[in-house]
C-alpha positions as CSV (number, residue, x, y, z in Angstrom):
1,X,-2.0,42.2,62.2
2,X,-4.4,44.1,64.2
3,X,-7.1,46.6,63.6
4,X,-9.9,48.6,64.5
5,X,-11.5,50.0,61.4
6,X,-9.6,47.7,58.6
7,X,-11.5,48.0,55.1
8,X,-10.3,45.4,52.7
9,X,-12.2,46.3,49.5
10,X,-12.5,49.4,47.0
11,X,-12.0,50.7,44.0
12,X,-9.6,53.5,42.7
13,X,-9.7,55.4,39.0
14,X,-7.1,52.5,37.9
15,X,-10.8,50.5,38.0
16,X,-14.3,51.4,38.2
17,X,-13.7,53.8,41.2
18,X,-14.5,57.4,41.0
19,X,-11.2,58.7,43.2
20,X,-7.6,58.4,42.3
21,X,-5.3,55.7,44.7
22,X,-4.2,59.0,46.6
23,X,-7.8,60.3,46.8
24,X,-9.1,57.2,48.3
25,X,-6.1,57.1,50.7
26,X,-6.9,60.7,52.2
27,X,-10.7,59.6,52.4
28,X,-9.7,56.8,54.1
29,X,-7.3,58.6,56.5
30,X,-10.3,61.1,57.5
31,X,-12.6,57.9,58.1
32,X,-9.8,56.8,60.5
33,X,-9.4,53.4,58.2
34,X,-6.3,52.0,60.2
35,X,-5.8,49.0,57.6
36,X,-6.6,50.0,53.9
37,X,-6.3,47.5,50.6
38,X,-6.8,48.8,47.3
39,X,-8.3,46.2,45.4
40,X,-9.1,47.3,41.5
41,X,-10.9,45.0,39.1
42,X,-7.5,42.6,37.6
43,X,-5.4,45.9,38.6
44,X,-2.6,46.4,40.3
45,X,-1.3,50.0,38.4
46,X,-2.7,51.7,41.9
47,X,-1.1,50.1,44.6
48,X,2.1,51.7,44.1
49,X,0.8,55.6,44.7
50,X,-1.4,54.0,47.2
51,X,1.4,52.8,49.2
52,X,3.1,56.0,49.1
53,X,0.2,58.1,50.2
54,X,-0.7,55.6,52.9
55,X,3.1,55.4,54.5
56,X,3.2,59.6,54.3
57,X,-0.2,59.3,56.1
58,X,0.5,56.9,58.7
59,X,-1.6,54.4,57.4
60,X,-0.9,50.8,56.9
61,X,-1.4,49.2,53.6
62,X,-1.7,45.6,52.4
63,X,-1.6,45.2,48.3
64,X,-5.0,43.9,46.8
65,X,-6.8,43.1,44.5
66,X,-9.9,41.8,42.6
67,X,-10.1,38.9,40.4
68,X,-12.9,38.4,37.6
69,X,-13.9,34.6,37.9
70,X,-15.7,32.4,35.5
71,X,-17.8,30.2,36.9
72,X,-20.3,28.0,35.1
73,X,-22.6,31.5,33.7
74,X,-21.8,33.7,36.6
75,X,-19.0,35.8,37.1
76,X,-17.6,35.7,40.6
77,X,-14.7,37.7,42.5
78,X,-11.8,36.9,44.2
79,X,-9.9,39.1,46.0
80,X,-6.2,38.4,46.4
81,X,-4.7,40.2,49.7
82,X,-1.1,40.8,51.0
83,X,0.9,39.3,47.9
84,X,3.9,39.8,45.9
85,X,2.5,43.1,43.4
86,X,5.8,41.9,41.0
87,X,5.1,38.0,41.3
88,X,4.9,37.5,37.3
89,X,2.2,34.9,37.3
90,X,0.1,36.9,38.7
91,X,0.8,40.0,36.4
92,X,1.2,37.5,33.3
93,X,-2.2,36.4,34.6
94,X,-3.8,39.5,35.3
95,X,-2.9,41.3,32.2
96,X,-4.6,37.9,30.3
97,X,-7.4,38.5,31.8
98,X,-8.1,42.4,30.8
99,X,-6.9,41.2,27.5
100,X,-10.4,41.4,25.5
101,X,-12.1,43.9,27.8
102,X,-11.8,47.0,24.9
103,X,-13.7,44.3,22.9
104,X,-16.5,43.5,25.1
105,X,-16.7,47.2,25.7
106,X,-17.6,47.7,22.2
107,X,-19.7,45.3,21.7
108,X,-21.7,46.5,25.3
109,X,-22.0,49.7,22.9
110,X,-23.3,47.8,19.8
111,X,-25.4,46.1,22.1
112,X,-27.0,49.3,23.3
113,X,-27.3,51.1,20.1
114,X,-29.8,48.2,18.9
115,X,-32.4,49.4,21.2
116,X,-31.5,53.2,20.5
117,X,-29.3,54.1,22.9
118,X,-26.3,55.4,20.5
119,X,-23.0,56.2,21.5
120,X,-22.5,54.2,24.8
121,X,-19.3,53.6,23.9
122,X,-17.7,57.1,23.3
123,X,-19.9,58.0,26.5
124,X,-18.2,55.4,28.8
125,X,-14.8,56.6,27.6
126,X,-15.6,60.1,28.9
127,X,-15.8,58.3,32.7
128,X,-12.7,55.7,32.3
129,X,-9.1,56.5,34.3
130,X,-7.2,53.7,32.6
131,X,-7.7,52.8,29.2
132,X,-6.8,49.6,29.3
133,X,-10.3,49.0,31.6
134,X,-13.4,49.7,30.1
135,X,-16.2,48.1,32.7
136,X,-19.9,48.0,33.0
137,X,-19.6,50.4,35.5
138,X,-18.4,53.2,33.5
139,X,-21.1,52.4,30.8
140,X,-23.9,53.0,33.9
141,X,-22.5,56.0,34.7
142,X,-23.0,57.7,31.2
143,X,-26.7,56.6,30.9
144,X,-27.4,57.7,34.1
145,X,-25.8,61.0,32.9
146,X,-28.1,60.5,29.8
147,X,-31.2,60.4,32.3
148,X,-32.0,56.2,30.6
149,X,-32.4,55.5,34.9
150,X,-32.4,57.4,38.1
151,X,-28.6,55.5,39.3
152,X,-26.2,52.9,38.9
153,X,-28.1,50.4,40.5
154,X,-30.9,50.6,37.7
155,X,-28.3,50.5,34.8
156,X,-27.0,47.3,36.0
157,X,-30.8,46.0,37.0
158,X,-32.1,46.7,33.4
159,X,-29.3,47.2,31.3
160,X,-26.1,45.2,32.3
161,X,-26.8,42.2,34.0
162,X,-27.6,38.7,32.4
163,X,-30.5,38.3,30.3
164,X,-30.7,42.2,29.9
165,X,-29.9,44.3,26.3
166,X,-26.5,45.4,27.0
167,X,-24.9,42.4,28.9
168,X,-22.3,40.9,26.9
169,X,-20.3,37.3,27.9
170,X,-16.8,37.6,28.4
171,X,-14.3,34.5,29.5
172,X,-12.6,35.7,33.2
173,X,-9.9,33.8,35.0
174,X,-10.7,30.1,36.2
175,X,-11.1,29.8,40.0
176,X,-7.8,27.7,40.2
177,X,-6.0,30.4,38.4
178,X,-7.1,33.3,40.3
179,X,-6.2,31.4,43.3
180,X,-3.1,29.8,42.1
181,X,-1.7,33.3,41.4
182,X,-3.2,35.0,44.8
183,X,-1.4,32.0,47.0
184,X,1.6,32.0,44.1
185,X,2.4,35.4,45.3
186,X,2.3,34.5,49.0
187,X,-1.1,36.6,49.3
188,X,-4.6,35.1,50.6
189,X,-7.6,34.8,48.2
190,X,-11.4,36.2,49.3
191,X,-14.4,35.8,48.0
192,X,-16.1,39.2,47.6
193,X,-19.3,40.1,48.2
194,X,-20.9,36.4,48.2
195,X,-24.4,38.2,49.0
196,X,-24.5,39.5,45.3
197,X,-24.2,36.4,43.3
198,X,-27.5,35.2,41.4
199,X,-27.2,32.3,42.3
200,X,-29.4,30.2,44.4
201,X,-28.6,28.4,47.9
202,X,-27.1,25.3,46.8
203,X,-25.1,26.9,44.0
204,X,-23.8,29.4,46.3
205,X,-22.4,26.4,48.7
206,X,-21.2,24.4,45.7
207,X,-19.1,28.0,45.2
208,X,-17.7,27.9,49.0
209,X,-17.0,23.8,49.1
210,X,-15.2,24.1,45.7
211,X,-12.8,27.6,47.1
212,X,-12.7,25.4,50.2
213,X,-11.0,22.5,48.7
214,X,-8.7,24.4,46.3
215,X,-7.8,25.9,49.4
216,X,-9.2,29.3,49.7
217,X,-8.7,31.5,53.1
218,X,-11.7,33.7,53.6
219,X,-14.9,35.3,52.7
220,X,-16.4,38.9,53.1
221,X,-18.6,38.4,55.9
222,X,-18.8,42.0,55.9
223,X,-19.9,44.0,52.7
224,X,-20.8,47.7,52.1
225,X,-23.6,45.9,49.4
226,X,-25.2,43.9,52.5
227,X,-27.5,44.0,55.4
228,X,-27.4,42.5,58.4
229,X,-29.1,39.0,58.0
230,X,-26.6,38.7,55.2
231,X,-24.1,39.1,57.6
232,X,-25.2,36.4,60.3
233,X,-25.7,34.0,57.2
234,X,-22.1,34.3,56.1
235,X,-20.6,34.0,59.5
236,X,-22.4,30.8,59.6
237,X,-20.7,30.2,56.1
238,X,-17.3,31.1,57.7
239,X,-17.6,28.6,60.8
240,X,-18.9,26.1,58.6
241,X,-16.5,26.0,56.3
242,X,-13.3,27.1,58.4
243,X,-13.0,30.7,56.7
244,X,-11.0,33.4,57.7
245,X,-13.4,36.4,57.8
246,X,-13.0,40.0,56.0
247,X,-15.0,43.6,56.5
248,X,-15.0,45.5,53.3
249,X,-16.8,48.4,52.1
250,X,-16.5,48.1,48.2
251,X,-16.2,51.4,48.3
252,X,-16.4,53.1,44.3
253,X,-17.4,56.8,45.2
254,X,-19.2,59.3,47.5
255,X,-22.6,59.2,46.5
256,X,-22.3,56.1,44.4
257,X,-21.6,53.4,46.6
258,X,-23.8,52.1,49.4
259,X,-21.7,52.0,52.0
260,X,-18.3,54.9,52.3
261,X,-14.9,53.8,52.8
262,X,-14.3,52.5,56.7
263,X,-18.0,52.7,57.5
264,X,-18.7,48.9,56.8
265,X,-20.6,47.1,59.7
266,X,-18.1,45.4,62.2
267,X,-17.6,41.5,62.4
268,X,-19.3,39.1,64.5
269,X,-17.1,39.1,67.8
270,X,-16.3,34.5,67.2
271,X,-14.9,34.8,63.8
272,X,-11.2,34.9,62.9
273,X,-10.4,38.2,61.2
274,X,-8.8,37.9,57.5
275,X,-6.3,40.6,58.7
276,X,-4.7,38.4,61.5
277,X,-3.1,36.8,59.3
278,X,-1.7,39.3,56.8
């Protein structure tokens, strides 16, 4: 498939995103996006009203998604493009692994009220689109409402990140089953933004030899959260490793997100585009 502006990562209201699937469609459409996946956090509610506003518009749309990932004490993402949206191992799978999240959101909210800031919780609700997915980032958004930082950004940097007062563990998908459904389904499997991981060099390469050998297809070379060194590093990932390469925003909202839908920098010229082979 080919295409000129193709972003292959963001976020509706069915996630963490701040527009509805049709919303993010028409912003797309006046970007001139020419290749759009929806990709909510272990989602797929969206990708039907996407589709529909995407085919009305002219637009051509590839079903995706993004896949919380356990791995060792990090939490990774995979997204799955181009599959089967009905394959039932991946829903059975998907709905498994939001199973738990209306826990962890409480406890995010306990978690909080023990260094005085009360009613998290209730607060987040006020900024969630689909019940059944209360996230971090809907917790960031009421504090920065509250005025405890200046933006998301600093939420997550002193609030809801490892090792900080309101981060609370919760056991994702393995790496074989988030692939296992993704390929399942007849889709490929991503990994997102690999520039955001804390993790160190050698851990990070441990990440791309293990997706490598379970047979993984590709990793965001491109990322609305990244600069440009970034960039040249993972294209050196891709050709290493043999990786199909995507561009992706990770687009959540206007004014939230560092980089707006289709805007993302364009791939290095050498590397074998993600959507060739959807």
């Amino acid at each position: 498939m080919l295409a000129r502006n193709p972003d292959l990562h963001c976020h509706s209201t069915v996630s963490d995103g701040l527009l509805s699937p049709r919303d993010l469609v028409a912003r797309a459409v006046a970007h001139e996006v020419d290749l759009l996946a929806l990709t909510d956090h272990d989602e797929l509610a969206g990708l039907s009203d996407a589709r529909e506003a995407a085919d009305a518009a002219g637009l051509r749309f590839v079903n995706g998604v993004e896949i919380s990932v356990s791995w060792g004490e990090q939490t990774l993402h995979i997204v799955g493009l181009g599959f089967d949206a009905a394959h039932p191992p991946l829903v059975e799978g998907l709905a498994q692994v939001r199973s738990g999240r209306d826990e962890r959101a409480e406890r995010m909210g306990a978690a909080l009220a023990q260094i005085g800031i009360r009613g998290a919780y209730e607060g987040a609700l006020k900024y969630v689109g689909n019940p059944a997915l209360v996230s971090r980032s809907h917790f960031a958004r009421y504090l920065v409402e509250i005025g405890v930082a200046r933006d998301v950004k600093s939420v997550f940097d002193h609030y809801l990140v490892r090792g900080k007062p309101g981060y609370v563990e919760h056991d994702w998908a393995s790496l074989e089953d988030a692939l296992s459904w993704i390929h399942g389904a007849g889709g490929l499997a991503v990994i997102a933004h690999p520039g955001r991981y804390r993790l160190s060099n050698d851990e990070l390469e441990k990440v791309f030899a293990r997706f490598r050998d379970l047979g993984g297809d590709a990793i965001e070379v491109v990322s609305g959260s990244q600069g440009r060194e970034c960039t040249l590093g993972f294209a050196r990932v891709a050709r290493r490793y043999g990786f199909l390469a995507s561009r992706a925003s990770d687009f959540h909202g206007p004014l939230e997100s560092a980089t707006d839908i289709g805007c993302a920098d364009p791939l290095p010229e050498d590397l074998i585009p993600v959507w060739s082979h959807l």
